[in-house]
N, C-alpha and C positions, 0 to 999 in steps of 0.2 A: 699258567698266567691267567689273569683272569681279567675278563670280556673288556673290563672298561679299558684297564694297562695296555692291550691288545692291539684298541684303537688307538688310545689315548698318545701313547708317548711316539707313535708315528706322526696324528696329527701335528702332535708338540715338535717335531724336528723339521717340518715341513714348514710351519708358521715361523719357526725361527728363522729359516736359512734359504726357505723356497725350495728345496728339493727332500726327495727321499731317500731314508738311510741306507735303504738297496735298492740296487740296481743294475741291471746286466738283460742282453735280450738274450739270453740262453736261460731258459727257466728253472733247466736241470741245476746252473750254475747260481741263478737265485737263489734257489731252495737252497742250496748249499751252504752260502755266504749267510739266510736267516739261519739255520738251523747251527751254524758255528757262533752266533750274535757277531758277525764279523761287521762291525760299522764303527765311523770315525769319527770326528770331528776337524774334519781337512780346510787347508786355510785357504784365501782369506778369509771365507764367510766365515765361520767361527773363533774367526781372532777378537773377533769384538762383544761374543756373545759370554755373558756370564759364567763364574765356575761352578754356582749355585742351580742355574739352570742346565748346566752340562750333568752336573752330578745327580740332580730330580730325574733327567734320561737314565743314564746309567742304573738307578735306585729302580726305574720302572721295568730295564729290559735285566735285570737278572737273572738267569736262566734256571738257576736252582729256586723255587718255588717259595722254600724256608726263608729265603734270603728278599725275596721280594717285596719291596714297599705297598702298602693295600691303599687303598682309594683314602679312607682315612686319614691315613699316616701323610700321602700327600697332599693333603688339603692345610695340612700342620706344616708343609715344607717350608723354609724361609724362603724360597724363590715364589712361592704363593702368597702367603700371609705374610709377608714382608718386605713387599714390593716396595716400597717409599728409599729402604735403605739398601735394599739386596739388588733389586733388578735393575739392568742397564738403563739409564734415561735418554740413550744414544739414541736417534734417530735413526731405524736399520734399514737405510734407501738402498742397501744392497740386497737384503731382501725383498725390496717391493722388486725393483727390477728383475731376481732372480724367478718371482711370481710371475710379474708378465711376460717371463719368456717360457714359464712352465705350460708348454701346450695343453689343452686339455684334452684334445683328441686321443694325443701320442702316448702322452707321460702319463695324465691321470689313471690311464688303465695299468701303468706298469707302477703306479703307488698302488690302487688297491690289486693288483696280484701280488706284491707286496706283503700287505694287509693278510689277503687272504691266506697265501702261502705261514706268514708269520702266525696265522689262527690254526689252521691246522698241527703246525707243528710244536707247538708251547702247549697246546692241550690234547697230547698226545696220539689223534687221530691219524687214520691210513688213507686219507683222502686220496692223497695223490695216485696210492697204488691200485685204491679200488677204481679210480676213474681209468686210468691204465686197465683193467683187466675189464672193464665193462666198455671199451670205446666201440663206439658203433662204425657200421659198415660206412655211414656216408663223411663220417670225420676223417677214416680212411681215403676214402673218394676223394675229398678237398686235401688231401695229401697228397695224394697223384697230381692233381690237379694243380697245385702249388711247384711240385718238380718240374711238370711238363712247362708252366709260365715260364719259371727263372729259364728252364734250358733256352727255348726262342727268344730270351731277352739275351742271353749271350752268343746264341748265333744271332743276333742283330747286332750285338759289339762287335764279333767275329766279320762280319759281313762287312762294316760300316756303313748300317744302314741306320742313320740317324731317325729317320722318319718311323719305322719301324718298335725304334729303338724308346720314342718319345710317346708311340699309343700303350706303351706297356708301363711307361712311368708317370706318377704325380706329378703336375707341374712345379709339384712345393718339394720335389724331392729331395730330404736332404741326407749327406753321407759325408762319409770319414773313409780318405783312403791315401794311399802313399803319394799320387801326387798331389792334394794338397797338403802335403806334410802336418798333418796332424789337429789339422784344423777344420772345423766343420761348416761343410758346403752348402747352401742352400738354392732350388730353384736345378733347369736344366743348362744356361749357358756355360757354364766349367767344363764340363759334359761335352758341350757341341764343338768346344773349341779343337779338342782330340779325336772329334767323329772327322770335322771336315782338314783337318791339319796333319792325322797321321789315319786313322783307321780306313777314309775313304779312299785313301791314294794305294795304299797297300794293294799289290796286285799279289804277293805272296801268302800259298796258304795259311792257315790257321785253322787249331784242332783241338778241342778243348772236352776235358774230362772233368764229369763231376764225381765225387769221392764222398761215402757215407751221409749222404743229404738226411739232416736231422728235420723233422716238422715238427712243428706244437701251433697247432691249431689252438686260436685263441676263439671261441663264438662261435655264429655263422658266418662273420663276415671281415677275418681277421686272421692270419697265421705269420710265422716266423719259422725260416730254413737257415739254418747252418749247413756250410759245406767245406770240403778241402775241392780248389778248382787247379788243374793239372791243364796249362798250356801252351802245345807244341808248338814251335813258329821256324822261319828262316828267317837269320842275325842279317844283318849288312855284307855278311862273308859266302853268305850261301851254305852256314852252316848249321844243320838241325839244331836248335836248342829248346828247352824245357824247363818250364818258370811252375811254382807253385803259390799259392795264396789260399787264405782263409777267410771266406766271408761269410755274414750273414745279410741276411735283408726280411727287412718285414711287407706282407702283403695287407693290402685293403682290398675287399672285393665289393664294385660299388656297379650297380644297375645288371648285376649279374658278370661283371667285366674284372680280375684280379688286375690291381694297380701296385706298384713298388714305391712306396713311400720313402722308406729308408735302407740303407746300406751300410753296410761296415766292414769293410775290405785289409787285411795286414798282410805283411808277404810282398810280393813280386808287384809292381802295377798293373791294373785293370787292363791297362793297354800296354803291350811287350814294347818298350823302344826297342827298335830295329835299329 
């Protein structure tokens, strides 16, 4: 692919719609979904977006080289050079919204990994595996260090200790998990309503197992863990039971202190109804 198409037709789907054509916080699973050209055009946002300009994307991410549109070619596109008759004259106030909720802290680094992810692999380079076999001692270190955070922030959910529970997280923190059925959370009150309503009162144990805790250290000051979390409790009956879920959560580490900005929980809820 070459450098300009690279940027270029990412740009182009982000100015159209506000967000990026991939997206996943498992990066192994980013790479994957670039490296398949696995992207869509999901609606609403692109119900109302051109088939001229859908097709100028499609013509820029083709992944066979041959087949590829060159800078050129798309300067000659009708969705370029024939804007008057070709391009929508709709007002796309769903894009602007979609823009200003595009964090730039969060999101923007997960468009250009993106970007970057999608540069290495269109131009055929080993980026990923050499950085893999050259990862230094302290990016390990901040991987430890990533494990040991999330565990005390779950024995703080374990405990019900709220206070605990709120010096390890963003106050902007926001998540997606089974109790709020599929909708994303933002801020700590969701959170405190199950600290002080079921996790506080629980006088019965709680025992909780982390399972293949993945890192990908993003920076210095930046990582993402995926895990399978195994947790044993006693039901209403007095009877052992055992829930599983899959989360990931992302860290910021600010003043020297890791904080959990986001989460992303599937499986069993964070907190076992009893």
């Amino acid at each position: 692919m070459a450098v300009w198409s690279q940027w270029a037709w990412v740009i182009l789907y982000i100015l159209l719609v506000g967000y990026p054509p991939f997206w996943d916080e498992d990066q192994h699973k980013l790479y994957q979904q670039i490296k398949a050209g696995a992207y869509d055009f999901p609606s609403p946002e692109w119900d109302t977006v051109t088939p001229e300009a859908k097709n100028l994307i499609n013509q820029m991410l083709t992944i066979n080289p041959a087949k590829r549109i060159t800078a050129h070619e798309a300067l000659k596109h009708p969705w370029v050079c024939q804007r008057s008759t070709v391009a929508s004259m709709m007002h796309r106030q769903e894009t602007v919204e979609c823009l200003k909720k595009f964090n730039a802290r969060r999101k923007l680094k997960g468009a250009i990994l993106t970007t970057m992810l999608a540069t290495r692999n269109f131009s055929g380079e080993n980026g990923l595996l050499e950085e893999k076999a050259s990862e230094r001692p302290a990016a390990s270190a901040r991987k430890q260090e990533v494990i040991k955070i999330t565990e005390q922030l779950i024995e703080a959910v374990n405990n019900g200790d709220f206070e605990a529970y709120a010096k390890i997280c963003d106050p902007g923190l926001t998540s997606f998990e089974p109790e709020a059925l599929g909708n994303l959370v933002e801020g700590m009150d969701f959170h405190r309503f199950y600290f002080e309503n079921l996790l506080a009162k629980n006088s019965k144990p709680i025992h909780t197992t982390i399972l293949n805790p993945h890192v990908h250290v993003i920076g210095e000051d930046a990582a993402c863990i995926a895990y399978i979390r195994l947790t044993q409790y006693i039901d209403g009956q007095g009877r052992p039971r055992t829930s599983q879920s899959e989360e990931t959560r992302v860290w910021h580490r600010r003043d020297g202190k890791w904080q959990n900005v986001h989460f992303h929980c599937s499986g069993a809820p964070v907190a076992p109804l009893q």
